[in-house]
C-alpha positions in Angstrom: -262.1 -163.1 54.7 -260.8 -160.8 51.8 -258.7 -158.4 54.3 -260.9 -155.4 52.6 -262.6 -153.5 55.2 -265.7 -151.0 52.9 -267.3 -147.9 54.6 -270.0 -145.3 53.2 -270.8 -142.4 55.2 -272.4 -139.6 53.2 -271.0 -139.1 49.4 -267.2 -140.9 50.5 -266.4 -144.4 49.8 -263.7 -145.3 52.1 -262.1 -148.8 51.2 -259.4 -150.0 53.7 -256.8 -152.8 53.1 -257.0 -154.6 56.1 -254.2 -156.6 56.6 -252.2 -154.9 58.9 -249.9 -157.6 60.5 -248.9 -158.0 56.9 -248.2 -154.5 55.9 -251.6 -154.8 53.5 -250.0 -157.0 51.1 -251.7 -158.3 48.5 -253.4 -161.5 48.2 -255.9 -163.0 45.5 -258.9 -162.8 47.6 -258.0 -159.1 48.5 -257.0 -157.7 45.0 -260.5 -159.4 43.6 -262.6 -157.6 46.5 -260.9 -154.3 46.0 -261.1 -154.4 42.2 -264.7 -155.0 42.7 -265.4 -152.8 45.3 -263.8 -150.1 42.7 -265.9 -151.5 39.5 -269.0 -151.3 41.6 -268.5 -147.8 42.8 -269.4 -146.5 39.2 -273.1 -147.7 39.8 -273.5 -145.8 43.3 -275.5 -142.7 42.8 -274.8 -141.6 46.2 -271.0 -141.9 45.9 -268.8 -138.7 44.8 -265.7 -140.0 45.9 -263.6 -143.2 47.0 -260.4 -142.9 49.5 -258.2 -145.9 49.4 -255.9 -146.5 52.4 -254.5 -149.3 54.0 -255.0 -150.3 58.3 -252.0 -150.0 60.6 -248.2 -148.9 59.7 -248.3 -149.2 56.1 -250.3 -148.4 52.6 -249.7 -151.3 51.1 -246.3 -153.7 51.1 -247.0 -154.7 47.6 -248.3 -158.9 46.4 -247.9 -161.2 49.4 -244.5 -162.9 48.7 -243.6 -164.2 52.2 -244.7 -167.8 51.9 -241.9 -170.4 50.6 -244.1 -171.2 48.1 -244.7 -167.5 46.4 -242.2 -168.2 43.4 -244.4 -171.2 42.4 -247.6 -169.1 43.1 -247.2 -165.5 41.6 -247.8 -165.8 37.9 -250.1 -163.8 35.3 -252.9 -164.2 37.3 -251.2 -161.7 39.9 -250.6 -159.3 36.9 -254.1 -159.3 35.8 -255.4 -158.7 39.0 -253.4 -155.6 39.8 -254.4 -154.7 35.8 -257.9 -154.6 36.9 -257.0 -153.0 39.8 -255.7 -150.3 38.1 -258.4 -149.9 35.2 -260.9 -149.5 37.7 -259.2 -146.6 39.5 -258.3 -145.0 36.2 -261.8 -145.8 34.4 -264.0 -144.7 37.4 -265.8 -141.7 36.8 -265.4 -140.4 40.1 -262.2 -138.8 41.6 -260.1 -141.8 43.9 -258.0 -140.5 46.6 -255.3 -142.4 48.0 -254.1 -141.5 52.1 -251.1 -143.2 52.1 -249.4 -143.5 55.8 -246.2 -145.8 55.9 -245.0 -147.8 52.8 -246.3 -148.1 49.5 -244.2 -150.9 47.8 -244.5 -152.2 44.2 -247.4 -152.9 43.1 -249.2 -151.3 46.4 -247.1 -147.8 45.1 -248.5 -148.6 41.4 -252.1 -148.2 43.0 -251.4 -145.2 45.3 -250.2 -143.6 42.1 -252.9 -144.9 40.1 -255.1 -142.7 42.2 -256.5 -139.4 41.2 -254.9 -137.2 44.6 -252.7 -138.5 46.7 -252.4 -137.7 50.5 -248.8 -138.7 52.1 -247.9 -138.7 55.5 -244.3 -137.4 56.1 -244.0 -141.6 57.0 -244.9 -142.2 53.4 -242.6 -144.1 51.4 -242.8 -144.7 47.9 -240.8 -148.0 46.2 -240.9 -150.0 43.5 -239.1 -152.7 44.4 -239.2 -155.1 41.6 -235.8 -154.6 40.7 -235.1 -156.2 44.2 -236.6 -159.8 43.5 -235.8 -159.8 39.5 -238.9 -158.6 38.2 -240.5 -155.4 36.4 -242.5 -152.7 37.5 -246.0 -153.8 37.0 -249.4 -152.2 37.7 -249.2 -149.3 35.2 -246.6 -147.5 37.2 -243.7 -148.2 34.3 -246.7 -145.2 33.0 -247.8 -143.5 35.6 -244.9 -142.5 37.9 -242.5 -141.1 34.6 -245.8 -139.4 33.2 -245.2 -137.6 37.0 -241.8 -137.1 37.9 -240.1 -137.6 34.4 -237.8 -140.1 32.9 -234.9 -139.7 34.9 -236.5 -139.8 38.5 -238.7 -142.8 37.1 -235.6 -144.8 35.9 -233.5 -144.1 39.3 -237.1 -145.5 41.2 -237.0 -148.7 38.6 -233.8 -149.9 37.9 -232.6 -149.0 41.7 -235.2 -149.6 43.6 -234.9 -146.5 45.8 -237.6 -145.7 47.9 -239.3 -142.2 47.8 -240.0 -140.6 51.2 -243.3 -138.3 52.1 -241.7 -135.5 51.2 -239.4 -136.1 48.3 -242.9 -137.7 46.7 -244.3 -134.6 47.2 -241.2 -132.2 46.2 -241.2 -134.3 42.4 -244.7 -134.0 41.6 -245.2 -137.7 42.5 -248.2 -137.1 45.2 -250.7 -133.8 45.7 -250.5 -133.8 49.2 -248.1 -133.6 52.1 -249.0 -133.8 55.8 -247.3 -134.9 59.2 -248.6 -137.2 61.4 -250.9 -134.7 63.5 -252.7 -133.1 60.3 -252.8 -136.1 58.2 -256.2 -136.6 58.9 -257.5 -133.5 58.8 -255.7 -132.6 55.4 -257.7 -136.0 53.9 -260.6 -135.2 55.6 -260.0 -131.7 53.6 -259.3 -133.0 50.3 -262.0 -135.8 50.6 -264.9 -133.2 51.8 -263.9 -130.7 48.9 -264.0 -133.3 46.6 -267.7 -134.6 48.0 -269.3 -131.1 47.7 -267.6 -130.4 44.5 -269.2 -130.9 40.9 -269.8 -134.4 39.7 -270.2 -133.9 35.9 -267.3 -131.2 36.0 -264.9 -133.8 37.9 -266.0 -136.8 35.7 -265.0 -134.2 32.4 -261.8 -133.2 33.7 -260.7 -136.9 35.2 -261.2 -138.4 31.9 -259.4 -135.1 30.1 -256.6 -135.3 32.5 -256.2 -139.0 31.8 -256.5 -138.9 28.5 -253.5 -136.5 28.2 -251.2 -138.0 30.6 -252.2 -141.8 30.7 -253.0 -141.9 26.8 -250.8 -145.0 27.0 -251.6 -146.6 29.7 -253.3 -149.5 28.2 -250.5 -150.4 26.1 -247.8 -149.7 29.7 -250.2 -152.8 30.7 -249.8 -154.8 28.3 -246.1 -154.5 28.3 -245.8 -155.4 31.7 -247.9 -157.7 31.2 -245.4 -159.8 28.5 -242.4 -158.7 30.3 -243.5 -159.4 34.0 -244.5 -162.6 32.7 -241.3 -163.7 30.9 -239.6 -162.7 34.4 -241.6 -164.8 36.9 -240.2 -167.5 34.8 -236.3 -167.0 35.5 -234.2 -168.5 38.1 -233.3 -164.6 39.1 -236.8 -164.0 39.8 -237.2 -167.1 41.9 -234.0 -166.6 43.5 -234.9 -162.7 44.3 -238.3 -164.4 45.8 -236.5 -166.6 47.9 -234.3 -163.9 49.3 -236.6 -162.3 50.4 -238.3 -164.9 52.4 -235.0 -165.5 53.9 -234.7 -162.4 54.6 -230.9 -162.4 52.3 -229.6 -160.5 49.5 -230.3 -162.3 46.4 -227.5 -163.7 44.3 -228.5 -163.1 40.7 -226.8 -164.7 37.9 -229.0 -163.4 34.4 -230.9 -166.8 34.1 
């Protein structure tokens, strides 16, 4: 079982991680599914848009990093994964809306905010929580999130790992839409239909204009997370930060 959960109905693509006892996290088998499921859509005729949400409480709590073993098992592999994750949401030709209820975490915030529009509940959270386990903002986001909220606001979310609520998301320019808990539906359902009925060519043009302006270096935000994630998963901090969190602890870093 992948833990991806793929519904049509009409012109909307609706994939769902579906993993909710695990807050959505990431694992191999789900990150290939959903990257295909995303390189696939390009070829549907019948499909004018894709929402991405996750089941239950949460978007998505970022790679799966609970097991004792995760320090020995996250390596490049992970990165690459979330990479083609992210190519495929930028690259597709057809507009990709995130509906994120509950926490998007590392790299499950990267893909939220690789998406075209972005619906947040007022439970929404937004983290990126590398700094907390000695790694690197991965997943194009080191791109993405300071190409929406600035510099500043990007650095405070990086280095300090503070989460983002619904609403301040929304206030900085980080997500399109806000909605509490009774209209959240009905405000995707909006967004989605509006999207459906809308122009295909003219939406194709003005995705790959958009991204082209804003995400010119997007590739080359990869890459560099790529080298530096990778160096990272190789340090005793980033172990140690992976361990921590198993545990359940605060980490005790030491610069190794």
């Amino acid at each position: 079982m992948s833990g991806l959960d793929v519904a049509r109905s009409g012109a909307v693509l609706t994939l769902t991680l579906d993993r909710p006892d695990e807050l959505n996290a990431l694992t191999d088998a789900l990150s290939d599914a959903l990257a295909s499921e995303l390189e696939a859509a390009a070829s549907y005729d019948d499909v004018r848009v894709v929402v991405l949400r996750g089941a239950g409480r949460a978007f998505c709590a970022g790679a799966d990093i609970s097991g004792a073993d995760a320090p020995l098992e996250l390596d490049v592999r992970a990165l690459d994964r979330a990479n083609r994750i992210v190519r495929a949401i930028t690259r597709l030709d057809k507009p990709v809306v995130a509906a994120v209820q509950g926490p998007a975490a590392g790299v499950g915030c990267s893909i939220a905010l690789a998406c075209d529009l972005a619906v947040a509940a007022e439970s929404a959270s937004f983290l990126l929580a590398f700094a907390r386990i000695g790694l690197m903002p991965d997943g194009g986001s080191s791109a993405s999130v300071a190409a929406s909220i600035g510099r500043a606001r990007a650095m405070r979310m990086a280095l300090l790992a503070e989460p983002l609520s619904g609403r301040a998301a929304y206030d900085a320019g980080l997500v399109s839409h806000l909605a509490d808990a009774d209209a959240f539906e009905t405000v995707v359902a909006d967004v989605v239909g509006r999207l459906a009925s809308g122009a295909p060519l003219a939406q194709a043009a003005t995705k790959r204009a958009v991204n082209a302006a804003t995400y010119a270096g997007l590739d080359d935000a990869l890459e560099r997370e790529r080298t530096g994630q990778t160096i990272l998963l190789r340090t005793r901090d980033a172990a140690e930060g992976m361990r921590a969190f198993a545990e359940r602890r605060t980490p005790d870093f030491e610069g190794e």
